[in-house]
C-alpha positions as CSV (number, residue, x, y, z in Angstrom):
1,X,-18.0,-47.6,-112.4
2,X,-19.4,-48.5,-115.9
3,X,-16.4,-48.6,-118.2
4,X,-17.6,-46.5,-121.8
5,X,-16.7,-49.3,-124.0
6,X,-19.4,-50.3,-126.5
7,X,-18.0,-54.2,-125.8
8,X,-19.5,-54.4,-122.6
9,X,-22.8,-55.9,-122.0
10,X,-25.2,-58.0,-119.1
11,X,-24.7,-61.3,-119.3
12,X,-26.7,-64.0,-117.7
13,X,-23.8,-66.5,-116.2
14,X,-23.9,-69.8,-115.3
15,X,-21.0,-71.6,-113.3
16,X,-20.2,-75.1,-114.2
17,X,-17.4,-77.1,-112.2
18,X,-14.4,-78.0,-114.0
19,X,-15.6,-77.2,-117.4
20,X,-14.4,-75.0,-119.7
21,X,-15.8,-73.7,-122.4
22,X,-13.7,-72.6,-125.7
23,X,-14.7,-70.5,-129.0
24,X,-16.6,-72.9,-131.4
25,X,-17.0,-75.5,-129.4
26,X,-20.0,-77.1,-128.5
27,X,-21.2,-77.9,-125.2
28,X,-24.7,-79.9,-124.3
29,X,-26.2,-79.2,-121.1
30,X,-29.1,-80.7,-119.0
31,X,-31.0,-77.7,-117.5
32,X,-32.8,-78.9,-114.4
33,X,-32.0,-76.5,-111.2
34,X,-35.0,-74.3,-111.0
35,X,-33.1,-70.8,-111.0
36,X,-31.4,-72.1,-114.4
37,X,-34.3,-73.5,-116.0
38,X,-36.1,-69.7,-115.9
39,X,-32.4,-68.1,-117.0
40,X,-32.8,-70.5,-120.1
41,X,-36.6,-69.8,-120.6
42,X,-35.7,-66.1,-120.4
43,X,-32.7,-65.6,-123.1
44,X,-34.6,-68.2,-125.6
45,X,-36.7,-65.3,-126.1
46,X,-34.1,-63.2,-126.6
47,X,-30.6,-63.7,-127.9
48,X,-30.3,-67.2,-127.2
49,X,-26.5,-66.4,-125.3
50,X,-25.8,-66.8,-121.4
51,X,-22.2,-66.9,-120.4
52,X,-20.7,-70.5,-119.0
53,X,-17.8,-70.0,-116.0
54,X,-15.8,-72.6,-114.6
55,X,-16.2,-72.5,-111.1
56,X,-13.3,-74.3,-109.4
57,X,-14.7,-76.7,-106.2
58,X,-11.1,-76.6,-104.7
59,X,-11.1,-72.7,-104.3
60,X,-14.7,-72.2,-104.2
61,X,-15.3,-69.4,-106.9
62,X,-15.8,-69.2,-110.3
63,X,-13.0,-67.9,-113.0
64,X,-13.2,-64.3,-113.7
65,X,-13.0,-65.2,-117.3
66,X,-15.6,-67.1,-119.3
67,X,-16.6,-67.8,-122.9
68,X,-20.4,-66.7,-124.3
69,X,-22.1,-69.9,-125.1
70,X,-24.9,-69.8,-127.6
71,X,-28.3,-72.0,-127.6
72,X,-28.4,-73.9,-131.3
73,X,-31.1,-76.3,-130.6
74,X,-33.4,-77.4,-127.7
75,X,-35.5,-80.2,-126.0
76,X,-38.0,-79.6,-123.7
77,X,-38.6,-82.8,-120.9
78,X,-40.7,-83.6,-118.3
79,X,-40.7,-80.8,-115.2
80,X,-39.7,-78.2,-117.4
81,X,-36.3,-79.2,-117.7
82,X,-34.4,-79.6,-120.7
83,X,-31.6,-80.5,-123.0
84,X,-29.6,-78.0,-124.9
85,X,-26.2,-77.9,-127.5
86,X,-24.7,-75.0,-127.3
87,X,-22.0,-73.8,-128.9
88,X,-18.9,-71.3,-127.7
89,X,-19.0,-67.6,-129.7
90,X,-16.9,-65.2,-127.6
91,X,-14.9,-64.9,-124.6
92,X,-15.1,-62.4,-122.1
93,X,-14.4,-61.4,-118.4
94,X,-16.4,-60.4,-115.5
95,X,-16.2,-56.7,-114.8
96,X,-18.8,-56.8,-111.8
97,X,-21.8,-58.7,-110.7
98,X,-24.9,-56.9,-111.1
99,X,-27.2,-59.7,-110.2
100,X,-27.5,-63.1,-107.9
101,X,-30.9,-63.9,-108.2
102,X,-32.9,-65.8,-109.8
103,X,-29.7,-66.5,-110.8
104,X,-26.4,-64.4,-111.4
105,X,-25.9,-61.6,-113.9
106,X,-22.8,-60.1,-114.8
107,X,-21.4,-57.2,-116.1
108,X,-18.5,-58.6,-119.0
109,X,-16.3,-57.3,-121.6
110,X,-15.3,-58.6,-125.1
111,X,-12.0,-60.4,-125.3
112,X,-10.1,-60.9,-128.0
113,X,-6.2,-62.4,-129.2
114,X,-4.0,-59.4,-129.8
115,X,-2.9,-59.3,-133.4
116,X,0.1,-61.6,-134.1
117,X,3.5,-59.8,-134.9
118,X,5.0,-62.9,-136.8
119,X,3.7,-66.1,-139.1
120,X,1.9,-68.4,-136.9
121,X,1.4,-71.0,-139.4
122,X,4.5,-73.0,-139.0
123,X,3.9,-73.3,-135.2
124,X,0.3,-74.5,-135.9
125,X,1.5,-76.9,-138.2
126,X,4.2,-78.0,-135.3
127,X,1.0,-78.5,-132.9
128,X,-1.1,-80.5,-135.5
129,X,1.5,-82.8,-136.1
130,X,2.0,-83.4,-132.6
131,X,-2.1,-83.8,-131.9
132,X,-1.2,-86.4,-134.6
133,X,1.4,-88.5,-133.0
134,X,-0.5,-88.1,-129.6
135,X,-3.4,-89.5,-131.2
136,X,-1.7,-92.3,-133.3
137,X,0.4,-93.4,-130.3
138,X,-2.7,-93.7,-128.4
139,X,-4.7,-95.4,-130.7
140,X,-1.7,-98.4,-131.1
141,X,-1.4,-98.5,-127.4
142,X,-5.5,-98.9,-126.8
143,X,-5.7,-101.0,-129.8
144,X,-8.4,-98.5,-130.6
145,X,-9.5,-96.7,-134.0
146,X,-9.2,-93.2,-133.0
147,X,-8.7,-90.7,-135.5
148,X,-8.9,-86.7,-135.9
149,X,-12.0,-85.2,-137.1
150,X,-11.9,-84.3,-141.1
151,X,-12.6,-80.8,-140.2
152,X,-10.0,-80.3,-137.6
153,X,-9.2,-76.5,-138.2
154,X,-5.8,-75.3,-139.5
155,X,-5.9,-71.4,-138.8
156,X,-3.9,-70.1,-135.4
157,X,-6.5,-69.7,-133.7
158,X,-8.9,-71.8,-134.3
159,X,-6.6,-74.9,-134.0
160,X,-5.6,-73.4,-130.6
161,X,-8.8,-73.3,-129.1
162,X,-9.8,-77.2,-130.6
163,X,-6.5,-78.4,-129.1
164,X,-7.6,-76.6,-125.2
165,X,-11.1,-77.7,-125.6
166,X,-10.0,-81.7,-126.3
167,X,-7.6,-81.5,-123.0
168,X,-9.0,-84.3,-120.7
169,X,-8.8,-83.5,-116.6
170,X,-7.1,-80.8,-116.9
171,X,-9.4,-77.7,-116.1
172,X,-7.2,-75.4,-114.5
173,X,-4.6,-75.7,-117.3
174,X,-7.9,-75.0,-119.9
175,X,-8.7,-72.1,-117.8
176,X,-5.3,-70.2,-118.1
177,X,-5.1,-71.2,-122.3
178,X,-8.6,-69.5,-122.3
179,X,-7.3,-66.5,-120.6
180,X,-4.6,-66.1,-123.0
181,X,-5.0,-63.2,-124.9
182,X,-1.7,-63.8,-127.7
183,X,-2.7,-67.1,-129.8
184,X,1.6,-67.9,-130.3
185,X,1.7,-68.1,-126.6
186,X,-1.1,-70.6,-126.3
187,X,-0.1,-72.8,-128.8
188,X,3.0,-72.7,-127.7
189,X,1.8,-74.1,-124.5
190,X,0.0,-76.5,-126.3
191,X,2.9,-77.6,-127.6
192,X,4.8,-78.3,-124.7
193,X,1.7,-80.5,-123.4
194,X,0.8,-82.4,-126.8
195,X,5.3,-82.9,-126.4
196,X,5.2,-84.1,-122.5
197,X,2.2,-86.7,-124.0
198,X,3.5,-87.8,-126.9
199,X,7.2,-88.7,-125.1
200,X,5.2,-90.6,-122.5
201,X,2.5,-92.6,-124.7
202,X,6.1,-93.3,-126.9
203,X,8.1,-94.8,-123.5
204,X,4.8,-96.8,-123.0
205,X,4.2,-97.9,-126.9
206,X,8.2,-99.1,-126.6
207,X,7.2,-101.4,-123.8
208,X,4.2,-102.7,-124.3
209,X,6.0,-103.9,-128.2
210,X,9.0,-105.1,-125.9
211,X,6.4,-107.2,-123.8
212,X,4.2,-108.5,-126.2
């Protein structure tokens, strides 16, 4: 059954394993299995969007949620494969499959974060200035220069989606702060992480200054 909501659509999808891919983001891909190569062909003479699914190797299937991933710029190599960027627009979830070959087509629906009820700034703030100490504790324990990007965003949302897309090795844990659908919730989880991290990379700062 078709639901009658005007945020449904056909989506070309395209299952990657262990990535996730988050609002905003960018992703570059190397196009080079046959059925994918004719999937890209096809929406670059259209609307240039296919959806990107993390398909988990330890179960076997792919998520049932993904995020819309749209084609900025190309490069066209030998044997018709190629190099794209593209960068994430919306997410959405898999109402059906409608297609499997040449390659899979789904049936998806819009998601979006429910309105917040209260200020989310201060709890933003809270998770940038943990992202902070994370990144400062790593950097003294690498002796390493690594900073935050200039543009590191400062709204809700879009801080809570940088944060999920920048968490190493962790795909299923990207996968469920995807799926959230309240933006407090996620960054509250994000917060919990970024505080695990930061007590660890401390413990380890303390010794390797008590060794050295």
């Amino acid at each position: 059954m078709v639901p009658s909501s005007i945020a449904v659509r056909e989506l070309p999808l395209f299952p990657l394993p262990d990535v996730v891919l988050f609002p905003e983001r960018p992703l570059p891909l190397h196009i080079f299995e046959f059925r994918y190569r004719i999937m890209t062909n096809t929406i670059l003479d259209s609307d240039r969007r296919f959806g990107v699914l993390m398909f988990d190797p330890a179960k076997g299937q792919n998520a049932s949620v993904g995020c819309c991933a749209e084609i900025v710029n190309f490069q066209r190599l030998p044997d018709d494969r190629m190099r794209i960027m593209t960068k994430g627009k919306q997410r959405f979830r898999v109402l059906e499959y409608v297609r499997e070959k040449p390659y899979r087509v789904g049936l998806v629906e819009w998601l979006e974060d429910t309105p917040p009820v209260g200020e989310l700034q201060p709890l933003a703030d809270d998770v940038a200035k943990l992202l902070n100490d994370v990144v400062r504790l790593s950097a003294k324990l690498t002796d390493q220069k690594i900073e935050l990007p200039d543009d590191l965003p400062r709204l809700p949302c879009e801080l809570s989606f940088w944060v999920a897309s920048n968490l190493h090795g962790v795909a299923a844990e990207q996968q469920a702060l995807l799926e959230m659908q309240d933006t407090g919730e996620r960054l509250q989880r994000e917060a919990e992480i970024l505080g695990t991290t930061r007590s660890h990379l401390a413990a380890r700062t303390a010794l390797k200054d008590a060794l050295s």
